[in-house]
N, CA, C and O atoms as a Tinker XYZ file with bonds, in Angstrom:
   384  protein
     1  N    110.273000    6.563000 -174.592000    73     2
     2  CA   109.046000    6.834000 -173.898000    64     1     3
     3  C    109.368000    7.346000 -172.500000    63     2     4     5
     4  O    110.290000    6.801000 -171.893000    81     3
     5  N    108.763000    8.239000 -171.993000    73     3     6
     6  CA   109.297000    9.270000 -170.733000    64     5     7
     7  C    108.174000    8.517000 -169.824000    63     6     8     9
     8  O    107.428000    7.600000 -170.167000    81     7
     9  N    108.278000    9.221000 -168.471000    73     7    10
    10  CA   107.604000    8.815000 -167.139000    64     9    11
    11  C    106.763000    9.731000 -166.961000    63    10    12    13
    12  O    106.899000   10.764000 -167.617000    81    11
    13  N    105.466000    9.577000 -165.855000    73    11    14
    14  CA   105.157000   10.806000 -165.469000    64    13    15
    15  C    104.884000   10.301000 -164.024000    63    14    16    17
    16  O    105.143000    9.162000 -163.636000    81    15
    17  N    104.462000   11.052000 -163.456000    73    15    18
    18  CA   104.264000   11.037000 -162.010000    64    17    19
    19  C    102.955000   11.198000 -161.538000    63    18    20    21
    20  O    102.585000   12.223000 -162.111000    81    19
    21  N    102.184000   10.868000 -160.953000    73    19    22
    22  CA   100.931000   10.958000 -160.695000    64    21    23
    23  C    100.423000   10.934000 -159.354000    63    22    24    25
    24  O    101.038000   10.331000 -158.475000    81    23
    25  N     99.605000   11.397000 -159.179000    73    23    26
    26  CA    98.877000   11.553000 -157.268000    64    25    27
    27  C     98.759000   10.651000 -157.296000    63    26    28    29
    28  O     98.435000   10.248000 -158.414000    81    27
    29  N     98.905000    9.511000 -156.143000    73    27    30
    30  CA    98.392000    8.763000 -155.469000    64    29    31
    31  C     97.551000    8.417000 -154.095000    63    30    32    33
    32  O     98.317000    8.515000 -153.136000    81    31
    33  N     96.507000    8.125000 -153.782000    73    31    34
    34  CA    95.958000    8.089000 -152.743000    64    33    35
    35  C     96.091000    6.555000 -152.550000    63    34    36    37
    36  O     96.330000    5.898000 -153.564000    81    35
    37  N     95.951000    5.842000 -151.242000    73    35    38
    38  CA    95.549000    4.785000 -150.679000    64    37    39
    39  C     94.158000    4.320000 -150.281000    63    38    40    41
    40  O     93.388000    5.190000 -149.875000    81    39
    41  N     93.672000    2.874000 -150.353000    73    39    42
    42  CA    92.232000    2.420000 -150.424000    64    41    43
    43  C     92.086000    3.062000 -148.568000    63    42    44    45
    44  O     91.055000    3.642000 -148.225000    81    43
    45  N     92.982000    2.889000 -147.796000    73    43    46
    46  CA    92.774000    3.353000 -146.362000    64    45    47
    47  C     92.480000    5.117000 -146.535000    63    46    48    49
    48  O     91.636000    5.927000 -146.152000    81    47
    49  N     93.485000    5.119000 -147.187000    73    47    50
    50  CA    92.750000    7.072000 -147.120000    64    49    51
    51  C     91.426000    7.475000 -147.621000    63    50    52    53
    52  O     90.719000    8.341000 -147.105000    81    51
    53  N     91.077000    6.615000 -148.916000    73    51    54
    54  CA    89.671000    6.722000 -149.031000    64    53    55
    55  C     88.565000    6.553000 -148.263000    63    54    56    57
    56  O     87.597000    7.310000 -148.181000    81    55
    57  N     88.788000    5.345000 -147.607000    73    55    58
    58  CA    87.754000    5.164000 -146.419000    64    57    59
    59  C     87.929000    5.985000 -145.268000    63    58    60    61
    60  O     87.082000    6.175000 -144.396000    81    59
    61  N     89.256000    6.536000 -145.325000    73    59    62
    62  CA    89.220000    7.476000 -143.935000    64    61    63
    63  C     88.021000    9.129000 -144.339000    63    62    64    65
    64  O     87.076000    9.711000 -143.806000    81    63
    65  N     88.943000    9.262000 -145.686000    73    63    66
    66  CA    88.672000   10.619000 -146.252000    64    65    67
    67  C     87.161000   10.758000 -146.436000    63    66    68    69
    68  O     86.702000   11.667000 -145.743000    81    67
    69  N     86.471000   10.259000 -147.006000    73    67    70
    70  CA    85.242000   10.201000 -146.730000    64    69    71
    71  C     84.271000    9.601000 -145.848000    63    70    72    73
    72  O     83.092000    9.725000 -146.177000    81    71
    73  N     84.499000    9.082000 -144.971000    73    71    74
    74  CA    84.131000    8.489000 -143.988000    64    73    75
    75  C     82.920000    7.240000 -144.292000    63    74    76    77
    76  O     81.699000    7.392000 -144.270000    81    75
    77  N     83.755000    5.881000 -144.599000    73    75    78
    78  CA    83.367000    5.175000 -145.432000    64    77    79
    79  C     83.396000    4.365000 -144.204000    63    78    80    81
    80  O     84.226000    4.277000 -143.300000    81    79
    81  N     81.849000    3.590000 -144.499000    73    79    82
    82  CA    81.924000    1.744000 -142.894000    64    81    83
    83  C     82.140000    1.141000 -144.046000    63    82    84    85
    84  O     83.113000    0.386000 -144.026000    81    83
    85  N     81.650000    1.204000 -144.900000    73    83    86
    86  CA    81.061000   -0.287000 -145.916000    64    85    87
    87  C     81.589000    0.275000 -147.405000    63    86    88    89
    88  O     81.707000    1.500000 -147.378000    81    87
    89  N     81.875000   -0.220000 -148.473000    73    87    90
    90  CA    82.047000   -0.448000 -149.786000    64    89    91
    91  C     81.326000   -1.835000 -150.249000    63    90    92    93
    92  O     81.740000   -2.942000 -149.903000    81    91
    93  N     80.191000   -1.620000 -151.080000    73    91    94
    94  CA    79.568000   -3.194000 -151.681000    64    93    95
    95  C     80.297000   -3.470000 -152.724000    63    94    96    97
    96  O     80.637000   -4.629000 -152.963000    81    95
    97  N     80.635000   -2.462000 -153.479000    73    95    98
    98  CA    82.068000   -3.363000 -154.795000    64    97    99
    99  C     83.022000   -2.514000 -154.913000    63    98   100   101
   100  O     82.818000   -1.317000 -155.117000    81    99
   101  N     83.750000   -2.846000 -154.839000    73    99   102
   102  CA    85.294000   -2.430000 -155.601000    64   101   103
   103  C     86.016000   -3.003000 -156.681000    63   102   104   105
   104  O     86.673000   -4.041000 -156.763000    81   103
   105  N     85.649000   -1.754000 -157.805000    73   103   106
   106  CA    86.304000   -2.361000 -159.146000    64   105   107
   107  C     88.026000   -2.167000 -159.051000    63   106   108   109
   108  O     88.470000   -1.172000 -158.479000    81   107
   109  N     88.804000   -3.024000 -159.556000    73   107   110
   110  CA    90.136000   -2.543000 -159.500000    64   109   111
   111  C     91.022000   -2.529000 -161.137000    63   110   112   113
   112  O     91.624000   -3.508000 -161.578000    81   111
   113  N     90.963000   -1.813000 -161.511000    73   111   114
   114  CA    91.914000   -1.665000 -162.802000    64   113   115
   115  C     93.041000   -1.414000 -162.922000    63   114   116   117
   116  O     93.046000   -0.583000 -163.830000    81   115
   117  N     94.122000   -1.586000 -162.587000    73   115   118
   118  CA    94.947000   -0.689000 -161.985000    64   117   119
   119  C     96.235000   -0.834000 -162.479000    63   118   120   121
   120  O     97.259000   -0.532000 -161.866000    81   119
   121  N     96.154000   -1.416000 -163.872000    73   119   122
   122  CA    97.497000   -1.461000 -164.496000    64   121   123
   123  C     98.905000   -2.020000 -163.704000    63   122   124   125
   124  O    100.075000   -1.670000 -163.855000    81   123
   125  N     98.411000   -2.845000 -162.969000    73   123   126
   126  CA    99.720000   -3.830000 -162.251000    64   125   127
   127  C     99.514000   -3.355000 -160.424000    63   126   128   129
   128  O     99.670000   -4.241000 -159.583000    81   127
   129  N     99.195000   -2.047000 -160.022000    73   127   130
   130  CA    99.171000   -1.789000 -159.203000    64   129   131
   131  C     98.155000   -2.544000 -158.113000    63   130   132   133
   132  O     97.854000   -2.085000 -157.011000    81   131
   133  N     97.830000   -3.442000 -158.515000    73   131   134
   134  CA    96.567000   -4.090000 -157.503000    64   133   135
   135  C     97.433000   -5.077000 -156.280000    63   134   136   137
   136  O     97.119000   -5.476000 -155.159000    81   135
   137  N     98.224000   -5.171000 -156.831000    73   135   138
   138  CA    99.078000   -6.092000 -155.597000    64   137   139
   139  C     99.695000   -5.175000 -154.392000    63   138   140   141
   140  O     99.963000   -5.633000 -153.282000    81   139
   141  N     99.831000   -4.165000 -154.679000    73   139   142
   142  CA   100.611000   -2.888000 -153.509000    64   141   143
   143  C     99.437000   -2.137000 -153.068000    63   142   144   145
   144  O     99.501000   -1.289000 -152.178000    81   143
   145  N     98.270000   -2.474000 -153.745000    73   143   146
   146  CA    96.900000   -1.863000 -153.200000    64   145   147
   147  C     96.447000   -2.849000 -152.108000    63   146   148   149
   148  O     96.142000   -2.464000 -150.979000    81   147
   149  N     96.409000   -4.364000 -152.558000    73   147   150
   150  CA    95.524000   -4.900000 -151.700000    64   149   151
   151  C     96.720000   -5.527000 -150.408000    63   150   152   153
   152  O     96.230000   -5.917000 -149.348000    81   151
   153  N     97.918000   -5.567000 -150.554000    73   151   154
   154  CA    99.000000   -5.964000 -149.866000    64   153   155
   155  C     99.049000   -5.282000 -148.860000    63   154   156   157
   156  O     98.932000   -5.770000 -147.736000    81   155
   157  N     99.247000   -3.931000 -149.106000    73   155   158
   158  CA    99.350000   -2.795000 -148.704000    64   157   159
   159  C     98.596000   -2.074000 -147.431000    63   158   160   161
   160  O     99.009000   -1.261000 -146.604000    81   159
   161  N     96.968000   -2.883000 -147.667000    73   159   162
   162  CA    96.192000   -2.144000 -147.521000    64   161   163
   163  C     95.750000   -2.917000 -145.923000    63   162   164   165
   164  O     95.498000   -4.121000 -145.946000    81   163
   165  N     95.699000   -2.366000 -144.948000    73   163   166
   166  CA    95.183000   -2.972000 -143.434000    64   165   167
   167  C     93.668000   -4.362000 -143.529000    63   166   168   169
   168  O     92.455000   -4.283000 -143.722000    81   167
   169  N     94.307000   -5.107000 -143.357000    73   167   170
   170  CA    93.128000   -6.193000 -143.494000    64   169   171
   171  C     91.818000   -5.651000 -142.711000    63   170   172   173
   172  O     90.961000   -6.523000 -142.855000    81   171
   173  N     91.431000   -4.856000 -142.140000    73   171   174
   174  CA    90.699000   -4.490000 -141.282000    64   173   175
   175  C     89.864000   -3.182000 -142.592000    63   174   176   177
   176  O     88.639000   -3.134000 -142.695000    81   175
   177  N     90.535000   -2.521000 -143.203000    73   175   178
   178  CA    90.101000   -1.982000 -144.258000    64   177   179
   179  C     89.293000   -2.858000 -145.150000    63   178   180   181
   180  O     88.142000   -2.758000 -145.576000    81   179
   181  N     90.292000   -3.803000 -145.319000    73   179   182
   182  CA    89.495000   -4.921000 -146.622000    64   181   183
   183  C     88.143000   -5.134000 -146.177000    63   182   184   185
   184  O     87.046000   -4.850000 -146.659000    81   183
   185  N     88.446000   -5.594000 -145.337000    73   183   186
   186  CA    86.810000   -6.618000 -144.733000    64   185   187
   187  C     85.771000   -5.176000 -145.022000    63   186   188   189
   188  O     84.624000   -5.523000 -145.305000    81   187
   189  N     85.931000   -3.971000 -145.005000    73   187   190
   190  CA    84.778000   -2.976000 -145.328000    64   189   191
   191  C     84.269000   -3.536000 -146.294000    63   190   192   193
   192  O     83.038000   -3.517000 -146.275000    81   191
   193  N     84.940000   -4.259000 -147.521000    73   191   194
   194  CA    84.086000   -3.920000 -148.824000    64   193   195
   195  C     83.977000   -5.527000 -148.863000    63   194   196   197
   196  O     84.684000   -6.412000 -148.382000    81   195
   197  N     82.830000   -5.539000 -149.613000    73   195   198
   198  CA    82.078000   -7.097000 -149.650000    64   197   199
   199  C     82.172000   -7.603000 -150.724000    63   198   200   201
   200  O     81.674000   -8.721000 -150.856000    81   199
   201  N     82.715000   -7.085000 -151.660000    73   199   202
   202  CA    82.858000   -7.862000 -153.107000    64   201   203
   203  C     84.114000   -6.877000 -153.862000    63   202   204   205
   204  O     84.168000   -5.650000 -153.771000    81   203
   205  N     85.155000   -7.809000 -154.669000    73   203   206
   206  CA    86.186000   -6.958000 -155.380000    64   205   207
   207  C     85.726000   -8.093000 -157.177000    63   206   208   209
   208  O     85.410000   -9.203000 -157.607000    81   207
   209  N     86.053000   -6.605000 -157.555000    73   207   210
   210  CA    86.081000   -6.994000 -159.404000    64   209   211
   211  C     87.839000   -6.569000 -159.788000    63   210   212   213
   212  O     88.225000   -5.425000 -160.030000    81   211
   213  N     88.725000   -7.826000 -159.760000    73   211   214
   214  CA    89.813000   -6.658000 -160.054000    64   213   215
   215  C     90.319000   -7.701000 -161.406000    63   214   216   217
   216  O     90.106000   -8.881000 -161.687000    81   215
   217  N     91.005000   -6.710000 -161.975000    73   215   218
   218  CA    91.710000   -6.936000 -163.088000    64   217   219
   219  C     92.912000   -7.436000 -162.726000    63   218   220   221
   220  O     93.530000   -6.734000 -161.926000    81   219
   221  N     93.593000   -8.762000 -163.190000    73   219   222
   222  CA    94.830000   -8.459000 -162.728000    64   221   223
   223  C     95.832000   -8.892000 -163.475000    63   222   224   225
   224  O     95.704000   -9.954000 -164.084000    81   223
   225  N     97.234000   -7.997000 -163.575000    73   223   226
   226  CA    98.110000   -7.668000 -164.308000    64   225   227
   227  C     99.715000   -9.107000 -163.941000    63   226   228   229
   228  O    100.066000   -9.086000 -162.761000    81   227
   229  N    100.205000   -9.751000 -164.500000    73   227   230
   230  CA   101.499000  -10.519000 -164.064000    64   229   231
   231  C    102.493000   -9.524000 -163.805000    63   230   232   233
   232  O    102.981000   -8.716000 -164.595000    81   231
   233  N    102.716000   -9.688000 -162.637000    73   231   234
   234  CA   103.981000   -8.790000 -162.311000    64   233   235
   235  C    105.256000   -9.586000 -162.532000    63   234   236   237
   236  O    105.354000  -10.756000 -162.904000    81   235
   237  N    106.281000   -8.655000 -162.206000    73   235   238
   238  CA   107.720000   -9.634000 -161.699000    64   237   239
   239  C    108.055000  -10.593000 -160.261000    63   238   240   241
   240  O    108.899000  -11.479000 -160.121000    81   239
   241  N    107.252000  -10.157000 -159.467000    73   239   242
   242  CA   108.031000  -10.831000 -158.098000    64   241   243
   243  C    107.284000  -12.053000 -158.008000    63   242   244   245
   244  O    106.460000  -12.099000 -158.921000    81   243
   245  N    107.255000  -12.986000 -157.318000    73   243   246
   246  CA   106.480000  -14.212000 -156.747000    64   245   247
   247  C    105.134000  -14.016000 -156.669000    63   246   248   249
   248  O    104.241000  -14.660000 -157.219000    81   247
   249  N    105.063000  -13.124000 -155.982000    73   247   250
   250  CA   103.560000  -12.839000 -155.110000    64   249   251
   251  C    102.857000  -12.122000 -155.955000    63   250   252   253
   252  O    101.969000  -11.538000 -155.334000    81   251
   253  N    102.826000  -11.788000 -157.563000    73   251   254
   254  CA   102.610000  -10.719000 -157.912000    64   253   255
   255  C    101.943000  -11.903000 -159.577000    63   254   256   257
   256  O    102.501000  -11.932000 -160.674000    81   255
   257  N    101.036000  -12.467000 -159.289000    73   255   258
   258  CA   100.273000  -13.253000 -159.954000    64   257   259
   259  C     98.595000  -13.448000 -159.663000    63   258   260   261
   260  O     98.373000  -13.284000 -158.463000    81   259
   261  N     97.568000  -13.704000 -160.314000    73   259   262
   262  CA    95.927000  -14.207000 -159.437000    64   261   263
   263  C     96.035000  -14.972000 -159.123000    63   262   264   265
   264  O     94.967000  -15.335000 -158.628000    81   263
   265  N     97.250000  -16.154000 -158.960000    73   263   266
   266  CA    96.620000  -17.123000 -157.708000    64   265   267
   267  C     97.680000  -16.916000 -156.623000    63   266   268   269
   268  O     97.533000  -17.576000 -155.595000    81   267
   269  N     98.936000  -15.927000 -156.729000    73   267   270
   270  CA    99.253000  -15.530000 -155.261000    64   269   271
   271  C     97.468000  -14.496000 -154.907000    63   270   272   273
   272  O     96.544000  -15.139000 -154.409000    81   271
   273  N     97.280000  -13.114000 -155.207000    73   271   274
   274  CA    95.901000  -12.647000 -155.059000    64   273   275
   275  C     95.453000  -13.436000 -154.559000    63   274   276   277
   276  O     95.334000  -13.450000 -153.334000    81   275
   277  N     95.070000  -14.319000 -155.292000    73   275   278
   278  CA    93.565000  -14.948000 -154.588000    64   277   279
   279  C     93.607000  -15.840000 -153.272000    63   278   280   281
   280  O     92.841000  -16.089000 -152.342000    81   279
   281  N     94.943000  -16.211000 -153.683000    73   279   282
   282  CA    95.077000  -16.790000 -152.168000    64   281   283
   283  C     95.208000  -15.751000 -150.714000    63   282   284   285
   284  O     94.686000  -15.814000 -149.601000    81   283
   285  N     95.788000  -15.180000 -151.100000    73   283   286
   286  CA    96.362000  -13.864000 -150.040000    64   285   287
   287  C     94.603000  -13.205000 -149.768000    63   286   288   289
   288  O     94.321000  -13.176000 -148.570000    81   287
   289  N     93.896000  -12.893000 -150.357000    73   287   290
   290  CA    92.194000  -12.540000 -150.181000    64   289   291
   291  C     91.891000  -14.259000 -149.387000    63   290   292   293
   292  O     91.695000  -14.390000 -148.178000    81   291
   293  N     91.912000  -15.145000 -150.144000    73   291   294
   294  CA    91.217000  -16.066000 -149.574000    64   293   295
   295  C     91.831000  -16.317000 -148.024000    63   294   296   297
   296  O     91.101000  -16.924000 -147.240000    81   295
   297  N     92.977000  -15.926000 -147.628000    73   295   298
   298  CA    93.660000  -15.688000 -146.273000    64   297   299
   299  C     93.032000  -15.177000 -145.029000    63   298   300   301
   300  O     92.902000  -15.611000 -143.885000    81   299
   301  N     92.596000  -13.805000 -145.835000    73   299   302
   302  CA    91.444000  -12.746000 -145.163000    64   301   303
   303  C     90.389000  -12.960000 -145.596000    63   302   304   305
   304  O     89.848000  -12.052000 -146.228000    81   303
   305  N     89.605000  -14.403000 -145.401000    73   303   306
   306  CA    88.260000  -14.951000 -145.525000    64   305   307
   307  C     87.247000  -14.351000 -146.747000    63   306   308   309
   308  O     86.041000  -14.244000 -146.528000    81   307
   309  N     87.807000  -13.987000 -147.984000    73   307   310
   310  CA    87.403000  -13.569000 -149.414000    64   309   311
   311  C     86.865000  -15.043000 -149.580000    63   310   312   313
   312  O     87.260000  -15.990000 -148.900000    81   311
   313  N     86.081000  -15.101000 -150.396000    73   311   314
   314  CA    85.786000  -16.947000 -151.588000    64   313   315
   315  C     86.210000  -16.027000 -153.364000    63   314   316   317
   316  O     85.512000  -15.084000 -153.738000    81   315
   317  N     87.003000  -16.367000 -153.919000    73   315   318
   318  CA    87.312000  -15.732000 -155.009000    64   317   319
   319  C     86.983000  -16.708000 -155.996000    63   318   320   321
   320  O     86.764000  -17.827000 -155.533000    81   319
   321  N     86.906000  -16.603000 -157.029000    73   319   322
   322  CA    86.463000  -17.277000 -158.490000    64   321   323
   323  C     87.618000  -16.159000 -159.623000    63   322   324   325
   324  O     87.759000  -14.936000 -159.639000    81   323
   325  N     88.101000  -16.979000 -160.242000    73   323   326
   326  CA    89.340000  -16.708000 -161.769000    64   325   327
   327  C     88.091000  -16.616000 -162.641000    63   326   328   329
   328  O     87.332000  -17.575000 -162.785000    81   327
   329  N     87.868000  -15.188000 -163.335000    73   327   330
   330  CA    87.279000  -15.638000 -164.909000    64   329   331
   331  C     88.590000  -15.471000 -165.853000    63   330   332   333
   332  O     89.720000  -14.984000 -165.853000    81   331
   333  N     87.779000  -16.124000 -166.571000    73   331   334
   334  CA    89.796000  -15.754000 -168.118000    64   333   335
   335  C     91.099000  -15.802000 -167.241000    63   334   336   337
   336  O     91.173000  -16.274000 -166.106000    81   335
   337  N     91.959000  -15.317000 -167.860000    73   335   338
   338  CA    93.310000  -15.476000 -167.510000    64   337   339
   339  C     93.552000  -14.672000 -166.069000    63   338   340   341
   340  O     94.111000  -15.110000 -165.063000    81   339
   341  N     92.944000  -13.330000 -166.287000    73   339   342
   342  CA    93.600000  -12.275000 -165.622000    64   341   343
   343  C     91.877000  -11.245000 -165.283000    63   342   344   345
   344  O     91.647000  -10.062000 -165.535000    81   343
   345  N     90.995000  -12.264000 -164.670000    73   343   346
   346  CA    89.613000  -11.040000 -164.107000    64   345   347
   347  C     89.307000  -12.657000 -162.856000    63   346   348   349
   348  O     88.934000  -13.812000 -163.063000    81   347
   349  N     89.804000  -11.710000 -161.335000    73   347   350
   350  CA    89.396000  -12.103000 -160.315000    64   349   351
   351  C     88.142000  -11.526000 -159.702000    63   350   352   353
   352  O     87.902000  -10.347000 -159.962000    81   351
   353  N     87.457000  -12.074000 -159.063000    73   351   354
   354  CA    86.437000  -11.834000 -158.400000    64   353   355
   355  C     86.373000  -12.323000 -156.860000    63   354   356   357
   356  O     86.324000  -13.537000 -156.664000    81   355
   357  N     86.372000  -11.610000 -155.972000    73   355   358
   358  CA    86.362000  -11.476000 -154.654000    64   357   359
   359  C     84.918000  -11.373000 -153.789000    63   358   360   361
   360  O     84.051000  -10.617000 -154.228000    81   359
   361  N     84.720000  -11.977000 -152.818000    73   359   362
   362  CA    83.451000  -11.853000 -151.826000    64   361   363
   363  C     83.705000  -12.492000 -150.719000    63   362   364   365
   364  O     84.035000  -13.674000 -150.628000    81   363
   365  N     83.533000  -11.609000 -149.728000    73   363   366
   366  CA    83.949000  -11.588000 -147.925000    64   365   367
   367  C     82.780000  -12.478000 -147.730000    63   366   368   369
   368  O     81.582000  -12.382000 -147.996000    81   367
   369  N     83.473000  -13.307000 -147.216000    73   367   370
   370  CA    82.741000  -14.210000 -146.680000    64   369   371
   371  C     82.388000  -13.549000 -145.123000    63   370   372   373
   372  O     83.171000  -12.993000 -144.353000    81   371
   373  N     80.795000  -13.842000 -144.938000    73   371   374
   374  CA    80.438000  -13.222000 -143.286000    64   373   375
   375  C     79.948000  -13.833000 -142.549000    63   374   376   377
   376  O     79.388000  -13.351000 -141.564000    81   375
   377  N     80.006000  -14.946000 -142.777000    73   375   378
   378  CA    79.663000  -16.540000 -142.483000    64   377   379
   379  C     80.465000  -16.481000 -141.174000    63   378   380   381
   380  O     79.778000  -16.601000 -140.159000    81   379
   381  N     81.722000  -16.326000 -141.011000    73   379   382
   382  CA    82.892000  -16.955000 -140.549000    64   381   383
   383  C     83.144000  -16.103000 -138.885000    63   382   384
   384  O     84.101000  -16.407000 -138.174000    81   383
């Protein structure tokens, strides 16, 4: 089975590129990639969007599980809820 290569953009370039304040959901599907998305991504970005639906995939490293995720969101003031094994749910808390 061969590789391919694909464009990638970042959740920061999106909000730059279109000139985004706010996101109300963000679905994430992302075939393992959700940990280098939300890791990745400037906590100051996150807090734009008020609710995440993400899928999430077991990686290899430590940090690369839903309850590293959810903790690492719940860090940056998220309240998250586990459905099933592998469907997190995220909401910014604005309480705080």
């Amino acid at each position: 089975m061969g590789t391919e290569q694909v464009p990638c953009v970042t959740l920061q370039e999106i909000f730059d590129k279109h000139q985004l304040d706010r996101c109300q959901l963000l679905k994430m599907d992302c075939e393992g990639s959700e940990y280098e998305i939300s890791y990745n991504c400037p906590s100051t970005y996150l807090h734009r969007v008020d609710q995440m639906a993400i899928e999430v995939h077991r990686g290899k490293d430590v940090n690369q599980n839903i309850t590293a995720l959810a903790d690492y969101l719940k860090s940056l003031d998220f309240n998250t809820h586990q459905y099933a094994e592998h469907m997190l749910w995220a909401k910014l808390n604005r309480d705080s």
